[in-house]
C-alpha positions as CSV (number, residue, x, y, z in Angstrom):
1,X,12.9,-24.9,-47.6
2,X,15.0,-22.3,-46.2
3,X,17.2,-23.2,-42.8
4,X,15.8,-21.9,-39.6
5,X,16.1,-20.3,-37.7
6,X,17.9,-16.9,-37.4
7,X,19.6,-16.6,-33.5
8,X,20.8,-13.5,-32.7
9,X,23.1,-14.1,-29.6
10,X,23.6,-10.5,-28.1
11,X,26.8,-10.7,-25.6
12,X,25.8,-8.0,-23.2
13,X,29.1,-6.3,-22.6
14,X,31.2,-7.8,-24.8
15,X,33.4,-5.1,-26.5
16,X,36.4,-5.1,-28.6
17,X,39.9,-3.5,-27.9
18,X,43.7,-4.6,-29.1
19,X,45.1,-3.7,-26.0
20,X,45.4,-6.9,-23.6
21,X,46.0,-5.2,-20.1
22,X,42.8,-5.6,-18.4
23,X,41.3,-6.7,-21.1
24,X,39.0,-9.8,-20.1
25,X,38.2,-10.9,-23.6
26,X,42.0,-10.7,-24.5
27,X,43.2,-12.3,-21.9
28,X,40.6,-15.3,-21.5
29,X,40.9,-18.4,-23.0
30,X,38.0,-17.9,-25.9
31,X,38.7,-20.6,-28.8
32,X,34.9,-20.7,-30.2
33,X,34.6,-17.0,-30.3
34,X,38.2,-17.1,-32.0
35,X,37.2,-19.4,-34.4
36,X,34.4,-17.6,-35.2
37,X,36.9,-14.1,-35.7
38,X,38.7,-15.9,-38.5
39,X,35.9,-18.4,-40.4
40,X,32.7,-16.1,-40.4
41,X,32.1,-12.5,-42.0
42,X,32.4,-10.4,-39.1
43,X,32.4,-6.5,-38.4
44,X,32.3,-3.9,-35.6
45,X,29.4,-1.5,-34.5
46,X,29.5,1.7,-32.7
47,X,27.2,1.6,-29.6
48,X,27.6,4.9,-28.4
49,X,27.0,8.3,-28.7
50,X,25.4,9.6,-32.1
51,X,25.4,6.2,-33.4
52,X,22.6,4.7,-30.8
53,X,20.6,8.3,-30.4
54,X,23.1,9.5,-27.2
55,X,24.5,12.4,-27.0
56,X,28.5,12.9,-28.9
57,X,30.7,11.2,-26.5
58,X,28.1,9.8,-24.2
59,X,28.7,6.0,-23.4
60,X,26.3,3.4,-24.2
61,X,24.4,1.0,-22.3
62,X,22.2,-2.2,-22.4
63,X,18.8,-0.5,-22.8
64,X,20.2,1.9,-25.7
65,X,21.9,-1.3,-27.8
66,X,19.0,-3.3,-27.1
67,X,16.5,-0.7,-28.6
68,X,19.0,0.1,-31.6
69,X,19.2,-3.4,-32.3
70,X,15.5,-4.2,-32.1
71,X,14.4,-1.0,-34.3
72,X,17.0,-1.4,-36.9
73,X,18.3,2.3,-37.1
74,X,19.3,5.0,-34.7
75,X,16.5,5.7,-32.2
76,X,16.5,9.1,-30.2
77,X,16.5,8.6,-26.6
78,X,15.7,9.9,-23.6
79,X,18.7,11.7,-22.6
80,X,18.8,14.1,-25.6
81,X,15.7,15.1,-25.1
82,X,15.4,16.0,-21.5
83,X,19.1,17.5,-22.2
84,X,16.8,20.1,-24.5
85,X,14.1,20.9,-22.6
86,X,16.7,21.9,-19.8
87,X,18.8,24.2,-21.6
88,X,15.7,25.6,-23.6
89,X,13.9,25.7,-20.7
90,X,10.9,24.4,-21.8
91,X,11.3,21.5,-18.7
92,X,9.7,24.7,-16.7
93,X,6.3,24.5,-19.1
94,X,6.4,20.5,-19.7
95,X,2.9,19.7,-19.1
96,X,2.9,16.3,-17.1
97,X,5.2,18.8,-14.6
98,X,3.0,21.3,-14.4
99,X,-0.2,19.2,-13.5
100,X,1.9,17.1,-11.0
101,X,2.7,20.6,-9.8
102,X,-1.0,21.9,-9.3
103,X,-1.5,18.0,-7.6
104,X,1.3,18.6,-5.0
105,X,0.3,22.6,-4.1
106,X,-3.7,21.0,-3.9
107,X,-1.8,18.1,-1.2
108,X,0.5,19.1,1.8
109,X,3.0,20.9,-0.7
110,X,5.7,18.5,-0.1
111,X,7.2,16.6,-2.9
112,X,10.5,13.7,-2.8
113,X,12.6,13.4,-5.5
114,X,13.9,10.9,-6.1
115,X,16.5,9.6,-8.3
116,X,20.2,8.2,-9.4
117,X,22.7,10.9,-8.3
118,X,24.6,10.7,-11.0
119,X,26.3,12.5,-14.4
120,X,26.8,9.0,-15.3
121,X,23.8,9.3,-18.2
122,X,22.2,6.1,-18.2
123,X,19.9,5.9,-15.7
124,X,19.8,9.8,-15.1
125,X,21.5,12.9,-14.6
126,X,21.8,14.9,-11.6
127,X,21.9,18.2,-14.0
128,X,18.2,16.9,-14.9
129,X,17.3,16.5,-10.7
130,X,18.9,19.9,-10.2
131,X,16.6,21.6,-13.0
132,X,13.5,19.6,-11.4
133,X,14.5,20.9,-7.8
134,X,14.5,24.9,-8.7
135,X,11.5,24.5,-11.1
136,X,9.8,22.7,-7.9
137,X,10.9,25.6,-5.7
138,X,10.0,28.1,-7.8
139,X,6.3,26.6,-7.4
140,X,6.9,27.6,-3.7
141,X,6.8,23.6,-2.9
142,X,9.2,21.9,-0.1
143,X,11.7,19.6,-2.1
144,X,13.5,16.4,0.0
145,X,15.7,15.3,-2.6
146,X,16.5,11.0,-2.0
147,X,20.1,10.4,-4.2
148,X,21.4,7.3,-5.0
149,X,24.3,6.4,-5.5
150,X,25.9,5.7,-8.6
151,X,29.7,3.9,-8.6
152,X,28.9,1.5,-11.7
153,X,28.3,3.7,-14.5
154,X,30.8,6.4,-12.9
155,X,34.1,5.8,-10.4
156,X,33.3,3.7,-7.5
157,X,34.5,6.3,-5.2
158,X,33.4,9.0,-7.4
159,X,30.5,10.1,-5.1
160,X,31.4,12.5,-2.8
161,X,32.2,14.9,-6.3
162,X,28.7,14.7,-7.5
163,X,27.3,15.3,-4.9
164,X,29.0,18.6,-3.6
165,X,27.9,19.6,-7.6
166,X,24.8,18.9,-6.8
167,X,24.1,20.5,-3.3
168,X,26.1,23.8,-5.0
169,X,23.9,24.1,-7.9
170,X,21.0,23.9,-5.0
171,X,22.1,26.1,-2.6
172,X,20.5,29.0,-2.9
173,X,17.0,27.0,-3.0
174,X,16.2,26.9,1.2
175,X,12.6,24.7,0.2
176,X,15.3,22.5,-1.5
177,X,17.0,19.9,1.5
178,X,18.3,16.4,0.9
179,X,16.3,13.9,2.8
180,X,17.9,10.4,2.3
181,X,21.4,9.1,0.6
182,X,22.3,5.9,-0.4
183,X,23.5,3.2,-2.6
184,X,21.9,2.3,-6.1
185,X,22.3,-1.5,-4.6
186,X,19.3,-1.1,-2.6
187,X,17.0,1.3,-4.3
188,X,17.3,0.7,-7.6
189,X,17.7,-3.1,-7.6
190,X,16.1,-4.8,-10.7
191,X,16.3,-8.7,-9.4
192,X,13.7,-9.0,-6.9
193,X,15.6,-8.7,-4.6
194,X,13.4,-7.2,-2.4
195,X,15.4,-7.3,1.0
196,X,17.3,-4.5,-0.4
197,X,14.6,-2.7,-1.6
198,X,13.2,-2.8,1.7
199,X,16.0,-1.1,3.3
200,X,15.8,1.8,0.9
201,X,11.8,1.8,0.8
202,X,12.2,2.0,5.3
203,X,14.3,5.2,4.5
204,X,12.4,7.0,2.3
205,X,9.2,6.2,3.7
206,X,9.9,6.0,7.2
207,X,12.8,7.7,7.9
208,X,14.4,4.8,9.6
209,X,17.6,3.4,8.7
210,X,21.3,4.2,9.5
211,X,21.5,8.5,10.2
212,X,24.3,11.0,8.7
213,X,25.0,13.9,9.6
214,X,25.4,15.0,6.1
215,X,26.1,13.7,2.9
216,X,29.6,13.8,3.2
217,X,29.6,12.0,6.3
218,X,27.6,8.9,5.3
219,X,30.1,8.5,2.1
220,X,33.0,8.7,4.6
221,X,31.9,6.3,6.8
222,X,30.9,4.0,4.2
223,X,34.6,4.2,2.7
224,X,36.1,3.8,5.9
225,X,34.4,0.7,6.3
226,X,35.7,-0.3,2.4
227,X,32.6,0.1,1.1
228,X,32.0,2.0,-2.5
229,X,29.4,4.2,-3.7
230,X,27.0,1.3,-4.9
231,X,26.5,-0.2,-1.4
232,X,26.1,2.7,0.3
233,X,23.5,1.5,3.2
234,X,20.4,4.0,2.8
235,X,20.8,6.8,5.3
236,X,18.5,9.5,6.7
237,X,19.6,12.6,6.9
238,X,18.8,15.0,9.7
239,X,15.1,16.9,9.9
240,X,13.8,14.5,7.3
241,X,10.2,13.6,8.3
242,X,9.7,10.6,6.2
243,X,6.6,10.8,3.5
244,X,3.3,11.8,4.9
245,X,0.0,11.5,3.1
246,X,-0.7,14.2,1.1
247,X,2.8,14.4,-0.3
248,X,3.9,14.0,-4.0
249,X,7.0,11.9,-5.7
250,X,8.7,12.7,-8.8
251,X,11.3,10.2,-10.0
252,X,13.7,11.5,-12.1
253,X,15.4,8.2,-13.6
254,X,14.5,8.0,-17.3
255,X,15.4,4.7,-17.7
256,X,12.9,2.1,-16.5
257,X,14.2,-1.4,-15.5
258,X,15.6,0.2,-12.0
259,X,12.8,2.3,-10.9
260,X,9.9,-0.3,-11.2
261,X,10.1,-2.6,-7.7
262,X,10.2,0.8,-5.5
263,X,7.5,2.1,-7.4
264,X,5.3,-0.7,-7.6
265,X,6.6,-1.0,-3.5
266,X,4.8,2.1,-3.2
267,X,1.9,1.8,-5.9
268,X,0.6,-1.6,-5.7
269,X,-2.0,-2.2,-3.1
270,X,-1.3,-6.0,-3.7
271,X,2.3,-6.0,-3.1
272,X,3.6,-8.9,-1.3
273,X,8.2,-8.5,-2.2
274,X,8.4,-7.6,1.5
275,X,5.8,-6.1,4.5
276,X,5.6,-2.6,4.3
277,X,4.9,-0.7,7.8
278,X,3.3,1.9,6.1
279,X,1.8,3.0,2.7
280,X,1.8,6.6,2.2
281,X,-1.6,7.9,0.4
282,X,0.3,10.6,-2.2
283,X,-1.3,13.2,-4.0
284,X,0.3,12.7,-6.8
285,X,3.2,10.6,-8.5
286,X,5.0,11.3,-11.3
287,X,8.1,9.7,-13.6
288,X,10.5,10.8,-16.1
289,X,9.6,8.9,-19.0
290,X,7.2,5.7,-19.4
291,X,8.4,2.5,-17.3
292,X,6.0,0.0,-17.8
293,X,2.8,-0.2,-18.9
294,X,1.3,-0.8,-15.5
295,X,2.8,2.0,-14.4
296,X,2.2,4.6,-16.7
297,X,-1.1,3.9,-16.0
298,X,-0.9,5.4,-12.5
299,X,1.8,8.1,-12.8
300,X,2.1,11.1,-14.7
301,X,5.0,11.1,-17.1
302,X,6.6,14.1,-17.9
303,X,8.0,12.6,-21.4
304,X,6.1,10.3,-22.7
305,X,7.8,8.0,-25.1
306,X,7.7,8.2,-29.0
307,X,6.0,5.4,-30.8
308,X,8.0,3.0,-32.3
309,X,6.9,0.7,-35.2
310,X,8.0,-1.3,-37.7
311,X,10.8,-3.1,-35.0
312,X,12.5,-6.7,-35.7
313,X,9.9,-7.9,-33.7
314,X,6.7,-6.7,-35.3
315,X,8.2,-7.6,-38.6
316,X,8.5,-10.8,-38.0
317,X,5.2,-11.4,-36.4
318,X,3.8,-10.0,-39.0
319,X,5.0,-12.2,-41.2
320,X,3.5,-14.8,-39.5
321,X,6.7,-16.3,-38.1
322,X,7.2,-17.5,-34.9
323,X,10.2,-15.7,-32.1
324,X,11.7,-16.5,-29.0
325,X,13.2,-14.1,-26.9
326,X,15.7,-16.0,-23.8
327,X,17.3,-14.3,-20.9
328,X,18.1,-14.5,-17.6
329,X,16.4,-12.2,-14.9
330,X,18.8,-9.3,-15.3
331,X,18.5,-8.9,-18.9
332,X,15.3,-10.5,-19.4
333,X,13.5,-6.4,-19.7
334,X,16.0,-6.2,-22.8
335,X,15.4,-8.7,-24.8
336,X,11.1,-7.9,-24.6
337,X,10.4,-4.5,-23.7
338,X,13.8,-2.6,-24.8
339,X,13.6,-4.8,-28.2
340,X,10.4,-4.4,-28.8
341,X,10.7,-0.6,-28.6
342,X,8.8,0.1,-25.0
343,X,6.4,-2.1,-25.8
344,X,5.2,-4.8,-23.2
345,X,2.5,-6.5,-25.0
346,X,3.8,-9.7,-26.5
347,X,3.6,-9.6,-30.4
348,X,1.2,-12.8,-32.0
349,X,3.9,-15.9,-32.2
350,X,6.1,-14.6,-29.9
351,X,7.1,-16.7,-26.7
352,X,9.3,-15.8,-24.1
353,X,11.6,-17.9,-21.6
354,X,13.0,-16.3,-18.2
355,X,16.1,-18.4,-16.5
356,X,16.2,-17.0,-12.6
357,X,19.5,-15.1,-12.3
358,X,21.8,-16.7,-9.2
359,X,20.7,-15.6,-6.0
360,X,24.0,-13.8,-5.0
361,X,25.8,-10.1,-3.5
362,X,27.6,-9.3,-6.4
363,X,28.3,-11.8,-9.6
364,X,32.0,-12.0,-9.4
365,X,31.1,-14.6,-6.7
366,X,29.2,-16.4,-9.1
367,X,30.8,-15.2,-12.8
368,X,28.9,-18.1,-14.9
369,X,25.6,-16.9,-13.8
370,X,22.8,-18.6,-15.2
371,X,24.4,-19.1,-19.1
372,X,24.7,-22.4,-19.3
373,X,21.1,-23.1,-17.8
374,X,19.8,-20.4,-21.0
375,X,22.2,-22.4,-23.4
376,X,20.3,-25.7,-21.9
377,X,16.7,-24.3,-23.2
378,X,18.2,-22.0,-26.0
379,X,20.1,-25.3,-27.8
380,X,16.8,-27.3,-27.1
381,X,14.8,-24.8,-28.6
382,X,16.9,-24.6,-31.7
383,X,16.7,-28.6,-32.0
384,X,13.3,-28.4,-32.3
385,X,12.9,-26.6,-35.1
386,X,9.7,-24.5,-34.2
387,X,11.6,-21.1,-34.3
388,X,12.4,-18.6,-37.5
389,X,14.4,-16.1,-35.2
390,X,15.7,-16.7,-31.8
391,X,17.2,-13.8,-29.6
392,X,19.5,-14.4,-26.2
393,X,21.0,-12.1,-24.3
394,X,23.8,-13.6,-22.1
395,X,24.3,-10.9,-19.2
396,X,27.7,-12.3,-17.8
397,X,30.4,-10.0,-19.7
398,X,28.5,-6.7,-18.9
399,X,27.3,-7.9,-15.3
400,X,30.7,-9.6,-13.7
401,X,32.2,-6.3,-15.7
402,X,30.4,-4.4,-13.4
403,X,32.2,-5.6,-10.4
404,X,35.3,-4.4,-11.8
405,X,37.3,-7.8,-10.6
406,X,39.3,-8.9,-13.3
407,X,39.9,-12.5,-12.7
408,X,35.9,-13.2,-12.5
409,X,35.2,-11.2,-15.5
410,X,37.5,-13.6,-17.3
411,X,35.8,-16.8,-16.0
412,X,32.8,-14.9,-17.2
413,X,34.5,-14.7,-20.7
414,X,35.4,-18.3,-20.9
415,X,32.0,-19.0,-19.7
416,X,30.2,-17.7,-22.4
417,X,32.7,-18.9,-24.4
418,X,31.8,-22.9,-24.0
419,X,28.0,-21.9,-23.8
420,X,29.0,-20.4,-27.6
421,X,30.3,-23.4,-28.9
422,X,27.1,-25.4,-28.1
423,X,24.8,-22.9,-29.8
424,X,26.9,-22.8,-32.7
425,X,26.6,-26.5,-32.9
426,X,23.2,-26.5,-32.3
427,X,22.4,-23.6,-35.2
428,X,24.9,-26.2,-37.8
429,X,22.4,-29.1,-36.7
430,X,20.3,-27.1,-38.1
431,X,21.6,-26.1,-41.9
């Protein structure tokens, strides 16, 4: 009988460089992951650019490795192609655009878009929100553009750059005016967090919230006060009306796992995160690319994604084996829908376990995470025997990364360090 079953531990985050200086995995005390280095076959994989479907030179994220991993070979994402249909300008003819277009002209003519600020790549691009603004215009509709923030897949302070770019490659639209700014923190949390979301949502919606004068202004205060792009409180910016019925929304994100609580904020009639004051009645609603199931059934997406078969996870099922895929809240989209190719059904035999992420501001204040309560019911699920393949994601080397405070990313290190011993253990219980 052959030894079961497979885990595949994915360390979100985890990289590998010689150099020690800032190096968190250098520099942390990591004996089982050493041991590992020098007693098991080991090699090295290229997650970005080319290799993982991104553009040459463009970094690589969680949702891109994730997907890689889970197909087994280089998928084509979403960046790439709406890259294209810009420069071809074929983005112009795209036919989920031009039907939310003929919905928004039909309502008041108004339409917010909405979406990560950024030339960061992995959420967005502002290049992308520009080419949606004039396309927009050009329809003779009123754009109010919403930016958020970026500061963790670009410079922390890097905002007030991006968005000068932005507003100069808009200028000479007048129906094109920004409407709200603020940090990705609060409108593009993924935790259920929903106080944050709140904020953001009373901004847009509402136009209530902290005021600027411009842009500028509301980055300047923010730094003044030591506070970096990501936490930017939402402001509204001056003439912005909030949404009225009969307007339209167009998110420009193309990747999902950020954009789903202010949609479904604004979607679901049942919604309960928070009380909303007021639900506007749009006239249409649209999205970049697919980001749930749910959701695509109730906006119009402008790039619907390509199918995607054969993955790890349909293999396996049908085989007739049995998977479990572990994570904690922040990752836990990544090791279901992202490894299962956009897929949100649950393939037969496959089960599922969710750990709660730690209810805190920012995870250098709490760099273990949830890890050792996933290695608790990721060791027991190995000791019993019932799986063939097992896949965990521990978040804590890309998520305390994030924070950019070196002495927590190292406890984060060390962390997953001891959790790693005690699934390796567990797998040699195991044969």
């Amino acid at each position: 009988m052959r030894p079961k079953p497979v885990v595949l531990c994915i360390l979100d985050g985890w990289g590998h460089r010689l150099e020690r200086e800032n190096n968190a995995i250098a520099l942390a005390k990591a004996p089982a992951f050493a041991r590992m280095m020098e007693e098991c076959p080991h090699s090295l994989v290229r997650t970005s650019g080319l290799a993982v479907g991104l553009p040459e030179g463009q970094m690589g994220n969680s949702e891109v490795g994730h997907m890689n991993i889970g197909a087994g070979r280089v998928v084509m994402q979403d960046l790439p192609r709406i890259d294209a249909a810009v420069a071809d300008g074929s983005l112009a003819h795209n036919p989920g655009l031009t039907r939310f277009i003929a919905a928004a002209q039909a309502g008041r003519g108004v339409v917010h878009l909405v979406g990560l600020l950024s030339p960061g790549g992995v959420h967005s691009h502002q290049d992308h929100i520009a080419a949606l603004a004039k396309v927009l215009a050009g329809a003779g509709l009123t754009v109010w553009v919403h930016g958020f923030l970026d500061g963790r897949d670009t410079p922390p302070k890097s905002a007030q750059t991006y968005v000068s770019s932005f507003l100069a490659d808009v200028a000479g639209l007048r129906a094109v005016r920004m409407g709200t700014i603020g940090g990705r923190y609060f409108g593009m949390d993924r935790d259920k967090r929903w106080d944050r979301v709140a904020r953001a949502y009373d901004a847009l919606v509402l136009a209530e919230g902290e005021h600027a004068a411009t842009p500028a202004a509301a980055i300047e205060d923010a730094y003044a006060k030591g506070i970096t792009d990501e936490f930017v409180p939402p402001h509204v910016l001056p003439g912005y009306p909030g949404m009225q019925d009969g307007d339209a929304v167009l998110v420009a994100n193309f990747r999902a796992d950020r954009v789903r609580q202010m949609l479904t904020a604004l979607l679901d009639p049942a919604f309960a995160g928070f009380p909303r004051k007021r639900v506007p009645q749009l006239s249409a609603i649209a999205g970049m690319t697919e980001y749930s199931e749910w959701l695509t059934e109730r906006l119009i997406t402008l790039f619907p994604a390509e199918s995607l078969s054969n993955s790890l996870g349909e293999i396996v099922a049908g085989l007739g084996l049995r998977q479990l895929r572990i994570a904690e809240t922040e990752k836990y989209p990544h090791v279901t829908y992202f490894f299962n190719g956009g897929r949100e059904t649950v393939f037969p035999g496959e089960d599922r376990v969710m750990v709660e992420s730690p209810k805190v501001a920012t995870y250098d204040l709490k760099p273990e995470m949830s890890a050792h309560e996933v290695t608790a019911k990721l060791v027991s699920a190995i000791d019993q025997g019932g799986y063939d393949l097992i896949v965990v994601n521990y978040a804590n080397p890309d998520m305390v990364g994030h924070t950019g405070d070196l002495a927590a990313a190292i406890r984060a290190v060390e962390t997953i360090d001891a959790c790693l011993a005690q699934v390796w253990a567990a797998v040699e219980r195991q044969n």
